[in-house]
LOTIPA-39234 format. One line per field, with one value per residue (C-alpha): residue number from 1; residue in one letter; z, y, x. Coordinates in pm, whole numbers, plus 50000, padded with zeros to 5 digits. Each point is the difference from the previous one (the first is absolute). Layout:
REM LOTIPA-39234
num	c(NUM_...) .
residuo	c(A_...) .
w	c(Z_...) .
v	c(Y_...) .
u	c(X_...) .
//
This chain:
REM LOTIPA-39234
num	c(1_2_3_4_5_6_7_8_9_10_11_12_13_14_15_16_17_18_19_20_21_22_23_24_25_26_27_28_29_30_31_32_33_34_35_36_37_38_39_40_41_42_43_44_45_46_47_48_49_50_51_52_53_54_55_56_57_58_59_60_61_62_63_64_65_66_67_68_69_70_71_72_73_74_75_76_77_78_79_80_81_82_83_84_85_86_87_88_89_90_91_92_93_94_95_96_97_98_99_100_101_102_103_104_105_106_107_108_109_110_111_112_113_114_115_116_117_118_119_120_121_122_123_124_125_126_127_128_129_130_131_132_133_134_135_136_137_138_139_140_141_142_143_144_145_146_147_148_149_150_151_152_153_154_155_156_157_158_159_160_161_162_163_164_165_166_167_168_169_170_171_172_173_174_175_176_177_178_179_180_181_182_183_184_185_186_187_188_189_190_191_192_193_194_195_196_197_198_199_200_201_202_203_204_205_206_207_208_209_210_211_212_213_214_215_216_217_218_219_220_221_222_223_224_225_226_227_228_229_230_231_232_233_234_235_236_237_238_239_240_241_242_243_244_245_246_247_248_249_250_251_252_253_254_255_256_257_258_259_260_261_262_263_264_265_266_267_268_269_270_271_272_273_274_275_276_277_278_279_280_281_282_283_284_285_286_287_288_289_290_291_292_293_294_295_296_297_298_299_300_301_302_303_304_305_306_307_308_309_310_311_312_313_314_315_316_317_318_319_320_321_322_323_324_325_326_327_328_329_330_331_332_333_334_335_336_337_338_339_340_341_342_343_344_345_346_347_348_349_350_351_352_353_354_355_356_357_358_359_360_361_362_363_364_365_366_367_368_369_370_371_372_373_374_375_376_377_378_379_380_381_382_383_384_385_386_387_388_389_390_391_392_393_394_395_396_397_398_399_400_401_402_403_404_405_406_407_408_409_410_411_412_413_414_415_416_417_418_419_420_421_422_423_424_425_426_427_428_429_430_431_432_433_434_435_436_437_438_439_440_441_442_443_444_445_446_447_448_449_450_451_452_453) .
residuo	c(X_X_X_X_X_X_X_X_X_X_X_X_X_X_X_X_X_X_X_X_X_X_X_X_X_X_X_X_X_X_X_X_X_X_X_X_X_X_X_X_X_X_X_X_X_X_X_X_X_X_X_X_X_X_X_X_X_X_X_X_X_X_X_X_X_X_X_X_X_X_X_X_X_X_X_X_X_X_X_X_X_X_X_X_X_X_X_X_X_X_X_X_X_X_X_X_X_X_X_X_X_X_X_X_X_X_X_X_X_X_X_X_X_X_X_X_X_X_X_X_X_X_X_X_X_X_X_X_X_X_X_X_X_X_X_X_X_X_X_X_X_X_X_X_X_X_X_X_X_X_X_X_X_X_X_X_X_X_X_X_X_X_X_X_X_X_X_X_X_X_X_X_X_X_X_X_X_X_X_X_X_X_X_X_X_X_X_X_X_X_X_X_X_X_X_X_X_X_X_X_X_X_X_X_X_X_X_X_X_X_X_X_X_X_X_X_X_X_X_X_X_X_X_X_X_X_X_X_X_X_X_X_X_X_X_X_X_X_X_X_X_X_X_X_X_X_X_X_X_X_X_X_X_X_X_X_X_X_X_X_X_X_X_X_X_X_X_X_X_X_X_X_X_X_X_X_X_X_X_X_X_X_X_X_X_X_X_X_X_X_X_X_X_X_X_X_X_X_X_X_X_X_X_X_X_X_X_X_X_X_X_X_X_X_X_X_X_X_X_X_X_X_X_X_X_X_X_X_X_X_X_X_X_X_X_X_X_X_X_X_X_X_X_X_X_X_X_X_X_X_X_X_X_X_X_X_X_X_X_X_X_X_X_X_X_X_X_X_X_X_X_X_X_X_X_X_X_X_X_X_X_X_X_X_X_X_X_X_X_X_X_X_X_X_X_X_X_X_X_X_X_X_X_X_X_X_X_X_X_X_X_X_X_X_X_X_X_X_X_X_X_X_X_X_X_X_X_X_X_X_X_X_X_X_X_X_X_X_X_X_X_X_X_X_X_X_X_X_X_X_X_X_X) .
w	c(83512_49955_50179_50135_49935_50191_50285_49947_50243_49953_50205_50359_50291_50341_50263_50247_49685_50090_50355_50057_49811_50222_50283_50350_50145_50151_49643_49860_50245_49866_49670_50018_50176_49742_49696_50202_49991_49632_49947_50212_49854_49646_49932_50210_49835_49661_50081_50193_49708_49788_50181_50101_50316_50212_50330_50123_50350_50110_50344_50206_50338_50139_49866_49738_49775_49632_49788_49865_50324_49997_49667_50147_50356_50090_50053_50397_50001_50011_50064_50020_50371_50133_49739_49783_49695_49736_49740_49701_49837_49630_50001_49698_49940_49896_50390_50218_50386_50242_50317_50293_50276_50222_50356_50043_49805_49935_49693_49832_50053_49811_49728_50028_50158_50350_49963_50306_50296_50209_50106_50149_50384_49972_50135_49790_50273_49856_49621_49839_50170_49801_49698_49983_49692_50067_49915_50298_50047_50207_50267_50143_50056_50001_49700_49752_49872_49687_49777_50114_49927_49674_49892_50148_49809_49697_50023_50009_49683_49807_49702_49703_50062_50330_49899_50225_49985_49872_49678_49845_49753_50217_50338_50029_49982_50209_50392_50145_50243_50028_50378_49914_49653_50276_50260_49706_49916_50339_50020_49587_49935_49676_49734_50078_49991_49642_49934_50043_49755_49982_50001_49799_49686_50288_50192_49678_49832_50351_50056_49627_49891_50082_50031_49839_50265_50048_49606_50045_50307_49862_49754_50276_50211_49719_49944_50360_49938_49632_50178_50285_49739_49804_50327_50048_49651_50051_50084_50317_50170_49754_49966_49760_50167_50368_50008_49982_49877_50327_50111_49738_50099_50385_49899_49848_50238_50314_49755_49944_50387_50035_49791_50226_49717_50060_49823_49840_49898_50046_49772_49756_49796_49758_49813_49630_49856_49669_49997_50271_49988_50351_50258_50321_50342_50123_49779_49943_49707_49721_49678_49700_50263_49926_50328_50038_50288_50121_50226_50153_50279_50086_50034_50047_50011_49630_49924_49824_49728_49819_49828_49820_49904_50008_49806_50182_49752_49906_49992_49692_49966_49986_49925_50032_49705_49689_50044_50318_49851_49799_50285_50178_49686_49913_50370_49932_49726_50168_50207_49752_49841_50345_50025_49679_50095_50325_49916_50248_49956_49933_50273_50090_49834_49702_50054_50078_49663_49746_50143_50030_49622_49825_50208_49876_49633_50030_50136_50358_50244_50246_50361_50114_50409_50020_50327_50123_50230_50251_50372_49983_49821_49810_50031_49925_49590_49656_50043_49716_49966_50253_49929_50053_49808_49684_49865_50227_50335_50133_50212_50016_49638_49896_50150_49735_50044_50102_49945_50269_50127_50052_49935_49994_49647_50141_49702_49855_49674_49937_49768_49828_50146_49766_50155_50345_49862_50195_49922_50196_50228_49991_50230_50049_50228_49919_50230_49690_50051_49828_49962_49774_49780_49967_50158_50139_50147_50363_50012_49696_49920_49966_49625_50049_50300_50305_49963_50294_49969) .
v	c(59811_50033_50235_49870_50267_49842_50210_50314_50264_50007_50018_50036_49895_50244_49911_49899_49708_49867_50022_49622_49876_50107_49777_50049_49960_49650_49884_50184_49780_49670_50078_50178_49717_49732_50230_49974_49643_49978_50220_49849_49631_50165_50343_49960_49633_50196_50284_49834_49787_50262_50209_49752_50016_49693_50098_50374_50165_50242_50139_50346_50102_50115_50356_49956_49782_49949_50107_49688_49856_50106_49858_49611_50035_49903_50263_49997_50021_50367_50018_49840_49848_50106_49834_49782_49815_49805_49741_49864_49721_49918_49607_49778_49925_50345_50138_50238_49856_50253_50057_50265_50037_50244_49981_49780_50172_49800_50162_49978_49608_49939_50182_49900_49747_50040_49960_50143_49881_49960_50334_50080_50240_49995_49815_49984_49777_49748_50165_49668_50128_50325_49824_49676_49986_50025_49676_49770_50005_49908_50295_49961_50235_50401_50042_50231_50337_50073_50109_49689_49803_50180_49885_49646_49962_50145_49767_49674_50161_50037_50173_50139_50391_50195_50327_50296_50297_50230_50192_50338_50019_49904_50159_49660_49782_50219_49954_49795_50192_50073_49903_49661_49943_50021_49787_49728_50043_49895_49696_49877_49825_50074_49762_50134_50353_49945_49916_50327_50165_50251_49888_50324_49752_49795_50318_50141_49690_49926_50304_50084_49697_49938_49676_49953_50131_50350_50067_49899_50220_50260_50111_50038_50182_50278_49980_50174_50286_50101_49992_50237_50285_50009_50002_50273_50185_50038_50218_49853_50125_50308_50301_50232_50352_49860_49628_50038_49777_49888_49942_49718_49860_49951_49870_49743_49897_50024_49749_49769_49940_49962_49736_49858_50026_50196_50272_49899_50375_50324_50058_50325_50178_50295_50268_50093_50325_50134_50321_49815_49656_49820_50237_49986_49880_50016_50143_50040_49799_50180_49930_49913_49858_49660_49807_49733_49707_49816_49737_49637_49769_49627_49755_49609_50112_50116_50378_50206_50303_50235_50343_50118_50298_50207_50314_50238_50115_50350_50088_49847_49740_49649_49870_50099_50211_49823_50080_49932_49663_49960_50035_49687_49828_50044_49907_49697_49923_50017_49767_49757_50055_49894_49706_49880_50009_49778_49692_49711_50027_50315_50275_50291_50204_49794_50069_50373_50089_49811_50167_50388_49927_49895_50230_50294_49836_50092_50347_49955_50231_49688_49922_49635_49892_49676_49780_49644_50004_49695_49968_50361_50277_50067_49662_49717_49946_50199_50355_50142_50326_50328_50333_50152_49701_49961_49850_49709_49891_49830_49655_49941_50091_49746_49742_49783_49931_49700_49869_50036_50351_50314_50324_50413_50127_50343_50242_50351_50209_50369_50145_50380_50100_50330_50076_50010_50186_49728_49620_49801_49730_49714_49695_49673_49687_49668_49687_49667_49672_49717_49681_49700_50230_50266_50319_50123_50315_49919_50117_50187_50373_50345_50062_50305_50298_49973_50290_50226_50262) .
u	c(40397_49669_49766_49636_49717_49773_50013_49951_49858_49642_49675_50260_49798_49973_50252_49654_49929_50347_50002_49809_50365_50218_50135_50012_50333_49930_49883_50332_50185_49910_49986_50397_50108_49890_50116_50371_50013_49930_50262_50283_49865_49968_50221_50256_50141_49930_50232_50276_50079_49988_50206_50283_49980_49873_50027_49886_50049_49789_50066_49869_49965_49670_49893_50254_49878_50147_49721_49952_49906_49642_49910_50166_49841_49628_49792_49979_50375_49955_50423_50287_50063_50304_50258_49764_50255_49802_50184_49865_50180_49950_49951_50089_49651_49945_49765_50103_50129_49874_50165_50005_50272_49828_49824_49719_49708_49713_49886_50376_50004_49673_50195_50376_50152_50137_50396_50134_49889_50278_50108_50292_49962_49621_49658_49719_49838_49707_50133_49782_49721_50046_50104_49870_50155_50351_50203_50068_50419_50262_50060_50364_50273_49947_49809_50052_49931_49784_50292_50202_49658_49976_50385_49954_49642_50206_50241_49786_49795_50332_49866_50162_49928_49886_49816_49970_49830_50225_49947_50136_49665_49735_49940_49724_50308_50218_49861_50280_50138_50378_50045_49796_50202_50324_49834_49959_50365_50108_49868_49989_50320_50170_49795_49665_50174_50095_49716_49772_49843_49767_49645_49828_49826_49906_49797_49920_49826_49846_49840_49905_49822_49618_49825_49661_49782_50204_49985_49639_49940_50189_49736_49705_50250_50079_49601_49970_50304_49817_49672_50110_50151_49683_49818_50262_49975_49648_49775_49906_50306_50106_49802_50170_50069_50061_50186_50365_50225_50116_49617_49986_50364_49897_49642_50180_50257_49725_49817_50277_50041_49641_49984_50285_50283_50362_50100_50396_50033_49857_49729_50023_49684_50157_49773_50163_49808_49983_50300_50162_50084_50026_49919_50256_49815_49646_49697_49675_49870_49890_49761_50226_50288_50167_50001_50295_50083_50230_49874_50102_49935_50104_49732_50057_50369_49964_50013_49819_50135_49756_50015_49672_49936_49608_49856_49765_49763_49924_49655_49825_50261_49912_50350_50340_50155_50136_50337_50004_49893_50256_50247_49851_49985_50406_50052_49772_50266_50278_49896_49933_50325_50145_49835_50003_50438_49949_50159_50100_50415_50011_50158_49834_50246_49947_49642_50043_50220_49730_49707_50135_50167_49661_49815_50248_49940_49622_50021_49946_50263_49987_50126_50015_50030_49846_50047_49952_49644_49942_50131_50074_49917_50356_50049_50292_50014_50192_49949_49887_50079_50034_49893_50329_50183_49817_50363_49985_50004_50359_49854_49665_49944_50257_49757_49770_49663_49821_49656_49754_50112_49780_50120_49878_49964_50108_50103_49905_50024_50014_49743_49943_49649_49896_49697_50176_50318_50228_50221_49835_50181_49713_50095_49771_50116_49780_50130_50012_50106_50214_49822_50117_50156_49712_49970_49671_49840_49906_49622_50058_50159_49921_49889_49753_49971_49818_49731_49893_49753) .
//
């Protein structure tokens, strides 16, 4: 595949530059809200198909919500309300049929069409009023709960194969819960029980794939996360002989929720020191130490995954030592031998044994733990590696890869550093993405130290 070089980090603007880009959260409303109907219009019908599976339940009860119910619910549909069971129903003319059986929520109907709304031992009162979009029927007899609207709706779509979320691989595709898997088993007759499957490709495609405007997004949003760690790795928060390494982690988190982003991980800033290696805990920085982070954050519901890595010049230094150089430059190449092994079919594990076997043939003492990025930070997608299974990883590395997917370059190698009498365990993390078959640096990687004095 090939790799774009466009990109590369260079000339990083300050975090205050960026600021005027970000959205407030009313702005972030509307714009989430229209990037989830192009998806259900335009991903979902794409992955359905692909997967089999042409009609998909999805069904939680309030404060324990699958987790893929976020990434299919509108933005002010903060959670589930009380049982809330959405159905989508591949069509023969290839779109996606919508529908929610859940109590009258305005926001869900202008999303999903109303399907039960004649419930059985309850009064929703003037419930048009609250959902003026719910169909106009027939209400007779005692009604009907939502699972018996659920099998009854099932029923009249008749389709081929009913996908649940149940999975062994995926812990995405895995938030069914038992007692509402049994509740559906009470009331489905025997056909529709035969025909259950697991809906895991379904989850996994769904949550994976990006639309145009999230792959474009994406590269303004990693734009703010390399701006705040050389705002970071700089000496406008460091000054050599007092700043610990947990100084710069928290200035970095506090700035994160300033700028009104979350945190999807706890943040980590580690000192490695000539005779030592990494040094354990919190320390003072020192002249000659190797700073290295680990930072992330979700914006537009799209995470964020960086490690860089920062010299602190000694005095008369204007760069960072040679060999310490050289150490960013075989990283550099691993990563390119990575990428130049991402190909659209192939598995992660697939993926993971070609790039740690011509890495090996070159010299380089690699370790490979690359992850899908998106929705969440690990996110759904082929795992590509662990760094305590550099043999494989059973499941999610048996997945292939599809076009239009994001994912963490996250890797390290081990290099002999004479002058500092130590192997030195040198990890970077660079967030790329998968675009019509070519792979790109989002805003760019790390190719040279951040320099403190």
């Amino acid at each position: 595949m090939e790799i774009s070089r466009e990109n590369f980090l260079v000339d990083v603007p300050s975090v205050d530059e960026l600021r005027p880009k970000i959205l407030d959260y009313r702005q972030q409303d509307k714009l989430l809200d229209s990037w989830l109907v192009k998806r259900l219009d335009q991903v979902l019908p794409q992955v359905m198909k692909r997967s089999g599976i042409d009609c998909w339940v999805v069904c939680n009860n309030e404060y324990n919500e699958e987790p893929v119910f976020w990434t299919l619910a509108p933005r002010s549909l903060i959670t589930a309300r009380r049982l809330t069971i959405l159905v989508f129903h591949l069509r023969d003319d290839g779109t996606v049929d919508r529908m929610s059986l859940t109590h009258p929520v305005p926001v869900i109907g202008e999303y999903y069409r109303p399907m039960w709304t004649n419930p059985k031992g309850q009064s929703w009162g003037e419930s048009r009023i609250l959902n003026p979009n719910a169909p106009v029927t027939e209400q007779s007899g005692e009604g009907e709960t939502q699972m018996e609207c659920l099998a009854r709706v099932l029923k009249e779509l008749n389709p081929k194969v009913i996908g649940l979320d149940m999975s062994k691989n995926f812990a995405f595709a895995d938030g069914l819960s038992h007692t509402l898997y049994e509740e559906m088993m009470e009331v489905f007759d025997e056909e529709q029980k035969a025909k259950i499957v697991s809906a895991e490709n379904v989850v996994v495609g769904w949550m994976e794939t990006r639309i145009d405007e999230e792959m474009d997004a994406y590269h303004g949003i990693m734009q703010i996360a390399h701006a705040m760690i050389a705002e970071a790795f700089s000496s406008k928060v460091i000054l050599p002989g007092v700043t610990t390494n947990e100084d710069v982690k928290y200035w970095m988190m506090q700035k994160t929720v300033d700028l009104g982003f979350r945190p999807w991980f706890d943040y980590e800033v580690s000192v490695r020191r000539a005779g030592v290696g990494e040094v354990e805990g919190e320390t003072v920085i020192r002249p000659g130490d190797i700073l290295h982070c680990d930072v992330g954050f979700r914006y537009l519901n799209l995470c964020t995954d960086t490690q860089e890595n920062a010299y602190i010049l000694k005095q008369g230094e204007t760069d960072a030592p040679e060999e310490l150089k050289k150490v960013m430059a075989t990283v550099n190449r691993f990563q390119d031998i990575t990428l130049g092994e991402f190909k659209i079919g192939r598995t992660g594990n697939e993926i993971l044994a070609a790039s740690l076997k011509k890495a090996k043939e070159e010299g380089i003492v690699p370790c490979l733990y690359t992850h899908p990025i998106g929705f969440n930070g690990h996110a759904a997608g082929p795992t590509i590696g662990l760094w305590d299974k550099q043999g494989g990883v059973e499941g999610t590395g048996d997945y292939p890869m599809y076009d239009n997917t994001a994912y963490s370059l996250e890797l390290n190698v081990k290099c002999p550093v004479e002058s500092w009498g130590v192997t030195l365990t040198f990890g970077a993390e660079t967030d790329v993405l998968v675009r019509d078959g070519k792979v790109y640096f989002l805003a760019g990687r790390q190719d040279r130290f951040h320099l403190v004095k």
